[in-house]
Wavefront OBJ file of the C-alpha trace (Angstrom):
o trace
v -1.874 38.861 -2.397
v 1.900 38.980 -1.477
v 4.601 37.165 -2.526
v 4.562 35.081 0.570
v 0.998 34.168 0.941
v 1.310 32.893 -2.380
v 4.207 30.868 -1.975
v 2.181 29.366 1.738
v -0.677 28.291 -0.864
v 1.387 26.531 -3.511
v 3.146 24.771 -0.435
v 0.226 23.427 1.672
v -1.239 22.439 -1.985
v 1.526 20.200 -2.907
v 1.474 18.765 0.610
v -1.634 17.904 0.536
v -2.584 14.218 0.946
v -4.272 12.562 -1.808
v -6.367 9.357 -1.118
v -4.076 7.250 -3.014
v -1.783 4.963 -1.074
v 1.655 5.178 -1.324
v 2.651 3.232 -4.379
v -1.078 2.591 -5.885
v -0.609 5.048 -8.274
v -1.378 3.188 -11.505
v 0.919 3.161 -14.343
v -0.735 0.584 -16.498
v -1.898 1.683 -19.945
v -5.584 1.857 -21.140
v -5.882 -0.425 -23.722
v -8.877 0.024 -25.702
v -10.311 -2.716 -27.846
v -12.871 -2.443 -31.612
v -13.330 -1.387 -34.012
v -16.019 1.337 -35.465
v -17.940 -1.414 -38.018
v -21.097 -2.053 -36.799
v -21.352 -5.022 -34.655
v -17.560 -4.710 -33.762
v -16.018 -5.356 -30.426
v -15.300 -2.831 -27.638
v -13.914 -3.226 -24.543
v -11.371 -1.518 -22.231
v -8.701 -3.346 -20.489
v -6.015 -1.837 -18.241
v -4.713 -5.069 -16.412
v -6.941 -4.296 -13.178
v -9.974 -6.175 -13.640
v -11.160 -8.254 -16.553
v -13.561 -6.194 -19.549
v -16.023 -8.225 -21.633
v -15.787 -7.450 -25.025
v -18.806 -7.706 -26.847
v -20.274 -7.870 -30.168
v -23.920 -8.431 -32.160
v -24.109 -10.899 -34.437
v -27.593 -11.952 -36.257
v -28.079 -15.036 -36.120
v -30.343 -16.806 -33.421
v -28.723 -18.278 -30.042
v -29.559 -21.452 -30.726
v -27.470 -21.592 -34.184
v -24.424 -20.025 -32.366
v -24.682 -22.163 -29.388
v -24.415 -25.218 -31.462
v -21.113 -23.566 -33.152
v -19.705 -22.405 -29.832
v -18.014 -26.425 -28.844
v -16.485 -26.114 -31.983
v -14.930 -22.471 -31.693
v -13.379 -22.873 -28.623
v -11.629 -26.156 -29.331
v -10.005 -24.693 -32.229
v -8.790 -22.233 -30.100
v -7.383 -24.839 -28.230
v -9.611 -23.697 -24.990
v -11.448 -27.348 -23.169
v -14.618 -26.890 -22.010
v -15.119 -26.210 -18.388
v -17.638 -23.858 -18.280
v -21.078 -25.551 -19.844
v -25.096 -23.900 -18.954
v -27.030 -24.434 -21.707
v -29.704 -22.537 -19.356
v -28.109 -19.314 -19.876
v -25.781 -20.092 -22.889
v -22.405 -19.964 -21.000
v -19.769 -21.816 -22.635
v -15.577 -21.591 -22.045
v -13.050 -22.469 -19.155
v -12.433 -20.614 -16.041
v -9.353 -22.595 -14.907
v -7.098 -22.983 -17.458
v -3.622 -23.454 -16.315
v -0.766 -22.590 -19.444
v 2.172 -21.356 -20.686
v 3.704 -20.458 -23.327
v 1.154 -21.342 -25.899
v -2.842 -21.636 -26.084
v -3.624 -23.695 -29.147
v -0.714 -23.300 -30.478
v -0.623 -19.148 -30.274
v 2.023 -17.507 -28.117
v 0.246 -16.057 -25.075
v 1.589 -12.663 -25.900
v -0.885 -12.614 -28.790
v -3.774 -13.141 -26.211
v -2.415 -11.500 -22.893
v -0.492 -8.728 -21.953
v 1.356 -9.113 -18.408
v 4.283 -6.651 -19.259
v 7.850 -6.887 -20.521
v 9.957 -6.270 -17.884
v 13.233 -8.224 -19.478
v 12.561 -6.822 -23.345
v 10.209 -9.945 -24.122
v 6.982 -10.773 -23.033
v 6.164 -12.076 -19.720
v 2.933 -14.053 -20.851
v 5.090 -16.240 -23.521
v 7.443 -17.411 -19.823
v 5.232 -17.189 -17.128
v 2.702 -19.464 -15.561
v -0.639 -18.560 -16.602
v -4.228 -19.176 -15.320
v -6.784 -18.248 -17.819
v -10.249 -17.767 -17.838
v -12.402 -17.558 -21.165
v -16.085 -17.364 -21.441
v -18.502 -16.288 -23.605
v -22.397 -15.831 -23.357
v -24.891 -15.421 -25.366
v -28.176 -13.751 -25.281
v -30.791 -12.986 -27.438
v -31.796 -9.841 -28.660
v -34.136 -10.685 -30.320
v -35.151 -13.962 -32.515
v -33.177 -13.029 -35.106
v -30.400 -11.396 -33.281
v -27.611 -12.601 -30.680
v -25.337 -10.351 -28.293
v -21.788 -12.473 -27.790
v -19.964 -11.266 -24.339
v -16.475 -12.871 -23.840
v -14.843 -12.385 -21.069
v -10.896 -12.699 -20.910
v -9.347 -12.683 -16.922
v -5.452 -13.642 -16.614
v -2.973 -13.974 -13.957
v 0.359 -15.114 -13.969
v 3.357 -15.429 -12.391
v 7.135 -16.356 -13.299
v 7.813 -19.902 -13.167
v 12.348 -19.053 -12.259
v 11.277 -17.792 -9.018
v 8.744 -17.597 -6.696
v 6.325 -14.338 -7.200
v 3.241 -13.372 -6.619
v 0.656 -13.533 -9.292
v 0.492 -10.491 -11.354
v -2.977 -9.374 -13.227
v -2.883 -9.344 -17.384
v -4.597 -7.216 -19.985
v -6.566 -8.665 -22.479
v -5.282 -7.962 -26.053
v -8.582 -8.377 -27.094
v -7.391 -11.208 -29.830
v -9.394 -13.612 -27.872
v -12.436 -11.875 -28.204
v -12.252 -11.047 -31.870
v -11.749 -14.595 -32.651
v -14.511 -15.833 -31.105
v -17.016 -13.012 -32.764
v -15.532 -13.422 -36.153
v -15.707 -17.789 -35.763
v -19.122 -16.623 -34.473
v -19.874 -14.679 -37.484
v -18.820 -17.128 -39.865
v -20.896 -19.845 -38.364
v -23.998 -17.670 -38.488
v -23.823 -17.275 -42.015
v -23.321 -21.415 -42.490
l 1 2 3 4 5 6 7 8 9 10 11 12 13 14 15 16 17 18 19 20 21 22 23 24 25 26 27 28 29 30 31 32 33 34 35 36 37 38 39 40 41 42 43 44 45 46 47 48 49 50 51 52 53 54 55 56 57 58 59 60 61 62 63 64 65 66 67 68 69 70 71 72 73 74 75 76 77 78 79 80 81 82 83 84 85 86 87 88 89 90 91 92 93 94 95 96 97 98 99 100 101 102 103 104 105 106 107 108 109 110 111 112 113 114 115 116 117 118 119 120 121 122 123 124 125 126 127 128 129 130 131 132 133 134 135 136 137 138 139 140 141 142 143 144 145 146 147 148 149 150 151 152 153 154 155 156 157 158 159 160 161 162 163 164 165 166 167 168 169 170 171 172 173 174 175 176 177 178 179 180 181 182 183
């Protein structure tokens, strides 16, 4: 090949149209969430779309679900969400900021730091928290909890921005799980 054709390639190739539109192109970071102990939780979250982190725990469902009330208040999360039908249990409308049960949202959420501190300790937040439960067997439970955020800066007027789980949220609730099943 010559010089020329070569140079013709390279060109049409970075001309080429991708199917990403203008200013899509994601820059948010992976995040991913466990640990490698049996049982631990693993999830993903990159701020796009809420992950359910999920754990095993063995115990029953029916000696979780009567721990789960108790969990999520001292997380400071009011129930909202309540089917005993297919063990559901949290809050899908939680509207905060600043603090959830007395824990800086930062610890929780991620929605970026665009001024050197964290957006989720001064924006307004709606948060969604729910966990479910289902058996594995009768001696064994699966936990899902799943963490969705939005927010939004309370200064101005903005449009709501997505949040990444930490994955705090979801540890807590498997390791108050935990704890309960060996009670």
């Amino acid at each position: 090949m010559t010089r020329l054709t070569l140079i013709t390639i390279a060109a049409a190739c970075g001309c080429a149209s991708s199917n990403t539109a203008p200013g899509s192109a994601s820059t948010e970071t992976a995040r991913v969430i466990g640990s490698t102990a049996e049982g631990g939780m693993h999830a993903i979250s990159h701020g796009s779309a809420p992950i359910a982190g999920q754990s095993s725990i063995a115990a029953p469902v029916a000696k979780l679900w009567t721990a789960i009330p108790a969990i999520f208040d001292s997380l400071g999360i009011a129930p909202g969400t309540v089917d005993p039908a297919s063990h559901m249990f949290g809050n899908r409308g939680l509207q905060i900021r600043r603090q959830l049960g007395g824990v800086r949202l930062s610890k929780y959420i991620d929605c970026g730091s665009p001024q050197a501190r964290p957006s989720a300790d001064f924006y307004d937040v709606n948060l969604s928290v729910v966990t479910q439960l289902a058996a594995v067997d009768s001696a064994n439970t699966k936990v899902t909890t799943t963490v969705d955020a939005m927010a939004r800066p309370v200064a101005f007027t903005g449009e709501y921005i997505r949040c990444a789980t930490t994955g705090e949220i979801e540890s807590r609730i498997a390791n108050l799980l935990q704890a309960a099943a060996t009670r």
